[in-house]
C-alpha positions, 0 to 999 in steps of 0.5 A: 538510498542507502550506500550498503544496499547490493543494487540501487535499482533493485531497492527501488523497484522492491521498495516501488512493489511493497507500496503499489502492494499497501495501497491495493491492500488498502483499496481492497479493503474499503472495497470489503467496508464497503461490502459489509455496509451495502451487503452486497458482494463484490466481485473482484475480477481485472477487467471490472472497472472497480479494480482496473481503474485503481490498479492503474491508477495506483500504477500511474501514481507510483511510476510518476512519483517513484520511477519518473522523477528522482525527486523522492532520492533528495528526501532520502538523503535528507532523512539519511543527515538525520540523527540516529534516534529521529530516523529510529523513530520515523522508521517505527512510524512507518512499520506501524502504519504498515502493520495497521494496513495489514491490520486492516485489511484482516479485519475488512476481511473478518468482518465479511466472514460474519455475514451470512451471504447466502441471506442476500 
């Protein structure tokens, strides 16, 4: 973590947040595959098994790997002794994965927007 971040705590649950946030995003989208390929719509409500058990899942997985352990703050600090331009990199590398997660999920999105559901 970072020394010039305000409050260590706060980064890490903001950080915790935007990657439960990616892998919902990612798991609403293959639900939306998965509904232009069947044709069938899907309804998304909390209490279906289809969100509920991912949610927690997703949950379960970031607390465990994130909150529980520190494990992740010795790779930090590794990635923090790295050189200017191999972090500038890696950095690049992480905002084009999100970018294709926020791409992706639009065009999940686009895709279900072409159908005709009133046909099914």
């Amino acid at each position: 973590m970072s020394e010039a971040a305000p409050s260590r705590w706060l980064s890490d649950w903001k950080a915790g947040i935007a990657i439960i946030v990616l892998e919902i995003w990612i798991c609403v989208s293959l639900i939306s595959y998965f509904s232009v390929i069947t044709k069938r719509a899907t309804e998304l409500t909390i209490s279906s098994p289809i969100v509920f058990l991912p949610l927690i899942f997703i949950i379960a997985l970031n607390y465990f790997a994130f909150v529980y352990t520190d494990i992740w703050k010795e790779y930090v600090a590794e990635f923090d002794q790295l050189p200017k331009k191999k972090n500038r990199i890696g950095s690049w590398i992480v905002f084009g994965v999100v970018l294709f997660v926020i791409a992706n999920l639009i065009f999940s999105f686009y895709l279900m927007s072409q159908i005709d559901w009133s046909q099914y």
